[in-house]
C-alpha positions in Angstrom: 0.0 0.0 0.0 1.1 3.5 -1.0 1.6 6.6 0.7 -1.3 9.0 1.0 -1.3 12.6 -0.7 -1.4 15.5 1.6 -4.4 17.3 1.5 -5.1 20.1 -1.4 -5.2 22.5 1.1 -1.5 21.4 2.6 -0.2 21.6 -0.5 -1.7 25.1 -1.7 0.1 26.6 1.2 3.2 24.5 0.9 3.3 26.6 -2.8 2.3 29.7 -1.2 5.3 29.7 1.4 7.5 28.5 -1.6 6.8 31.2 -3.8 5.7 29.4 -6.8 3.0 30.8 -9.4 1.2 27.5 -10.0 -1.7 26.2 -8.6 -1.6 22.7 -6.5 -3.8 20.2 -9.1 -0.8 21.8 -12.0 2.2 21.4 -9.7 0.8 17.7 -8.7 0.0 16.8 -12.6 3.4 18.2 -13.7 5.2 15.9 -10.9 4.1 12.9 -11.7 4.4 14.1 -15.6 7.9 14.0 -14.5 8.1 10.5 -12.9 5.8 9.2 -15.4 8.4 10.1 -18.0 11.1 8.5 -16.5 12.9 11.0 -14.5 14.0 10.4 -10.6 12.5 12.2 -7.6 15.5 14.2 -6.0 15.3 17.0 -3.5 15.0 19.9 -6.6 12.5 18.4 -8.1 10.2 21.7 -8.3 13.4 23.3 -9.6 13.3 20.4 -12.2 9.3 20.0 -12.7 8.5 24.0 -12.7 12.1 24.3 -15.5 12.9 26.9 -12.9 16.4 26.4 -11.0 15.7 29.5 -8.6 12.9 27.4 -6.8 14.6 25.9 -3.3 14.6 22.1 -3.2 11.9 20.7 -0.5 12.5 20.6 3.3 12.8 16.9 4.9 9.3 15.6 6.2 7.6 18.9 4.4 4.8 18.6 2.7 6.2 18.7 -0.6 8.4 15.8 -0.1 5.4 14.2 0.9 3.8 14.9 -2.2 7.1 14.0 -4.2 7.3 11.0 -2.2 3.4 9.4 -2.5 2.9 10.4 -5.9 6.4 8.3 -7.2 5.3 5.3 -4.5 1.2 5.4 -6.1 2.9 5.2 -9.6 5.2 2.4 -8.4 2.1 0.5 -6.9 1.0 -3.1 -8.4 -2.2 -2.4 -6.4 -3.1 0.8 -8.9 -3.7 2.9 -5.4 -2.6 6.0 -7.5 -4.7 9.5 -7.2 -4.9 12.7 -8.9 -4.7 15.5 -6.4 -7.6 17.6 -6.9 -10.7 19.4 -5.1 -12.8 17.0 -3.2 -16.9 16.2 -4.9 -18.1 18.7 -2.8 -16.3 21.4 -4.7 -18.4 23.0 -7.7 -18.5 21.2 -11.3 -16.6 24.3 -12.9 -13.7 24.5 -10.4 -13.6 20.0 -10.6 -13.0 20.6 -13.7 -11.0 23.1 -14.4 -8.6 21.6 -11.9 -8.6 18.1 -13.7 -7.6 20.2 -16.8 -4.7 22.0 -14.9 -3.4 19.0 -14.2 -3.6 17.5 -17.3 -1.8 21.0 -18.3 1.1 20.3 -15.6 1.4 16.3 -16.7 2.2 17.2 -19.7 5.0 20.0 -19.0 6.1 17.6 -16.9 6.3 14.6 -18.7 7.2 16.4 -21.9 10.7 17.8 -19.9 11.8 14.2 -19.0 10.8 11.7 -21.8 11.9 14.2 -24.5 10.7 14.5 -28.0 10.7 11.3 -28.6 9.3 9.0 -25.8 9.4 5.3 -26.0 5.5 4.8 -26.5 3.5 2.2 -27.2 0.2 2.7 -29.5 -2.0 2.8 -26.6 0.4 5.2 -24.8 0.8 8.1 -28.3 -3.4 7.5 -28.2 -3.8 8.3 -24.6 -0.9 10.9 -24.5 -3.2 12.7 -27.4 -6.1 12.6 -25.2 -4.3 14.3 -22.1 -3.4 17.0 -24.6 -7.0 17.4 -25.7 -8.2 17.5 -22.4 -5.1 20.2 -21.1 -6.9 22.4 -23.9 -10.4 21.8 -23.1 -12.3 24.9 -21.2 -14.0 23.9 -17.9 -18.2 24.7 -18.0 -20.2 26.7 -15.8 -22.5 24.4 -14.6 -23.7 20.8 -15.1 -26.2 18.4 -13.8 -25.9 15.0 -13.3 -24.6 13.4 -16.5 -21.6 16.0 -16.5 -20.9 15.0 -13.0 -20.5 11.6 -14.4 -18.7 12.6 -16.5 -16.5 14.2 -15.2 -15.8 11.1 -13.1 -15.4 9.2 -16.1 -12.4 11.5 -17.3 -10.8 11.6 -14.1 -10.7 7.7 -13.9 -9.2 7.7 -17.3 -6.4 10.3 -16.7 -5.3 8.1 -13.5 -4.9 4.7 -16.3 -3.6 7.0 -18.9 -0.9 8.2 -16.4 -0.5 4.7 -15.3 0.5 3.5 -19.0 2.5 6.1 -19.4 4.4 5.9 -16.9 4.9 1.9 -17.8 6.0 2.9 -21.4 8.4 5.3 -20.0 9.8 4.9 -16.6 8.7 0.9 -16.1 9.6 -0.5 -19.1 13.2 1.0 -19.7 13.7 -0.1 -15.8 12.9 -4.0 -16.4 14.5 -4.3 -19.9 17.6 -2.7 -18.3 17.4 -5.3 -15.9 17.1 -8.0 -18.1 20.0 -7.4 -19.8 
């Protein structure tokens, strides 16, 4: 079993006291953009995940390394425990959503700066790496009733597999073909 996030609200002031101009569902998306494209969590990775070297690498026991350190164990899991950090269902539709496409905004930053421009993707990994970028560009709606709320569920579940097979194209597979040989 994998570590649990801290909460949306630890991390929004973990950012604030850090100085960063980026909201917690993009900083969270862009981190595991990072691990899911085969980089290493180190101490600077904001510096490496935000591409800014100014940011201060995270304090021991903070609540970023938390966050650093339960996103890359959720993506390691066999169990599939791993979770998008994002406002809770009692949050409005347009500020749900809005966040999951932040994220997807972040992931791809992320993963874009460690697998390069040509990751080692499968078909089913290019197809749902084309779908993150759809959804990064979509526009969150006012309001919704009950089939957007569905939906809306829908999406997230298939951003946390999309993540999940990305990450196995890019930081799983290399690992257990290096180890094979």
């Amino acid at each position: 079993m994998s570590r649990s996030l801290p909460s949306l609200e630890e991390v929004r002031a973990a950012i604030g006291r850090a100085g960063m101009g980026v909201d917690a569902a993009e900083l969270h998306g862009g981190l595991c953009g990072w691990l899911a494209g085969g980089a290493a969590l180190a101490p600077d990775w904001p510096a490496q995940v935000m591409a800014d070297p100014a940011l201060p690498p995270v304090s021991g026991g903070g609540v970023l390394e938390q966050l650093g350190e339960a996103s890359a164990g959720q993506l390691e899991d066999r169990e599939f425990g791993f979770e998008l950090l994002l406002p809770g269902g009692e949050a409005p539709l347009l500020e749900r959503s809005g966040a999951l496409f932040d994220w997807c905004r972040g992931f791809l930053g992320g993963f874009g700066l460690a697998a390069g421009g040509e990751p080692p993707l499968s078909a089913e990994g290019r197809e749902a790496l084309a779908d993150l970028a759809r959804l990064a560009a979509a526009t969150p709606q006012e309001d919704g009733d009950q089939d957007d709320e569905d939906a809306l569920a829908e999406i997230e579940e298939f951003v946390r597999v999309a993540v999940l097979l990305l990450h196995g194209d890019c930081a799983l597979g290399p690992r257990h073909r290096k180890q094979l040989h």
